[in-house]
C-alpha positions in Angstrom: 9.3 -14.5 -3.9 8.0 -13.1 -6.8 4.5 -10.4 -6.9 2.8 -8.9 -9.4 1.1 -5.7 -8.5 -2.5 -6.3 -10.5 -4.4 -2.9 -8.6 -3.4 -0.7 -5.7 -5.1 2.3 -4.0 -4.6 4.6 -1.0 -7.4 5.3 1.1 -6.7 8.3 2.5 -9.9 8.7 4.8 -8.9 4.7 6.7 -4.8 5.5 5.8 -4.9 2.1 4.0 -3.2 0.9 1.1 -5.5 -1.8 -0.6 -3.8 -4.1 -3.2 -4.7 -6.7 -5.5 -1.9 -9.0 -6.8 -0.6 -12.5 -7.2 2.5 -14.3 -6.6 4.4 -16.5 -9.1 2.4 -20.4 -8.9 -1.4 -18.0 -9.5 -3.0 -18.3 -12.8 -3.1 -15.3 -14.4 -7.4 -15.7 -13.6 -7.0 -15.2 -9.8 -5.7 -12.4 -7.5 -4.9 -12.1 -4.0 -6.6 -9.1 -2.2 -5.3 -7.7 1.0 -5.3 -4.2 2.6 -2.4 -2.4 5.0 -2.3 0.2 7.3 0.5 2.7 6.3 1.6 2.9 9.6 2.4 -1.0 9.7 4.6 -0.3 6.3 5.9 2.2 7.6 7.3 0.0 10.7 8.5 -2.4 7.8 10.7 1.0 6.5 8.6 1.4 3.7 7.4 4.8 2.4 5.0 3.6 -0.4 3.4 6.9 -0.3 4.4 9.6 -2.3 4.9 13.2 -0.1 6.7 14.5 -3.4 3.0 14.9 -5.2 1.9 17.2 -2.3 2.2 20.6 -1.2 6.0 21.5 0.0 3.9 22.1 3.4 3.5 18.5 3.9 6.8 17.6 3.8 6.8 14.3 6.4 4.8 11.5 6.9 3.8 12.9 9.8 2.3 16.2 8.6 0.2 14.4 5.8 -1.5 12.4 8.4 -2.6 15.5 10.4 -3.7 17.0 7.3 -5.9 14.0 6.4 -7.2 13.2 9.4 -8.0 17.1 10.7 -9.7 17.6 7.4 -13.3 16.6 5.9 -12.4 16.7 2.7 -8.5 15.8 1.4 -8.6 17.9 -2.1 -4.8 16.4 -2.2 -4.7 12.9 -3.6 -1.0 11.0 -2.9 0.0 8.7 -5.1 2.1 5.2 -4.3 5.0 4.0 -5.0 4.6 0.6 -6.5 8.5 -0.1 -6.3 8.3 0.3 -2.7 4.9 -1.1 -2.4 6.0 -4.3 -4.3 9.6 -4.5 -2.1 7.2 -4.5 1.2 5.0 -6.9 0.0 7.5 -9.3 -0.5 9.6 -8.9 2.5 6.1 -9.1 4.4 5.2 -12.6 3.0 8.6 -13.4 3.1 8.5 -13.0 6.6 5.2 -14.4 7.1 3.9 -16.7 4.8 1.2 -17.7 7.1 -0.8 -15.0 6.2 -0.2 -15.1 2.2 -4.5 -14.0 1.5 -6.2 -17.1 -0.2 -6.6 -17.2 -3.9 -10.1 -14.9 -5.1 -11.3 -16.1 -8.8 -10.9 -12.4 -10.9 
């Protein structure tokens, strides 16, 4: 399966990962949108977010979640890994093609 990664973000304040892309029959004027709980990726063996742009005191997973959560205001902004996000994606709709997001007009 191929994907093209058009637009991703992390929402740190829902631990989502929204992304827009399409897969190899779209046009290049459509996208697929869809959104993922990090946790879910995560359970895929995935670590699309990067703990390497953060303080050494958030070194796990684990760690970054209590500081986002226990906090108002994140002044730390993680970025993601598009390799890995792209290498989920496609084992995802590999895996369950069912639920491949309909095609949006961009």
């Amino acid at each position: 399966m191929f994907i093209e990664l058009v637009d991703f973000y992390y929402n740190q304040k829902t631990n989502m990962v929204e992304v827009d892309f399409r897969v190899a029959e779209d046009s290049d004027d459509v996208i697929r949108q869809e959104e993922f709980d990090v946790d879910v990726i995560l359970e895929y063996g995935y670590q699309v977010i990067n703990l390497d742009d953060l303080s050494d005191s958030y070194s796990s997973y684990d760690d970054l979640e209590d500081y986002i959560f226990e906090s108002e205001e994140s002044d730390l902004e993680p970025s993601v890994d598009e390799y890995e996000l792209k290498s989920f994606l496609i084992e995802y709709y590999s895996n369950n093609s069912d639920k491949l997001p309909d095609t949006e007009i961009f």
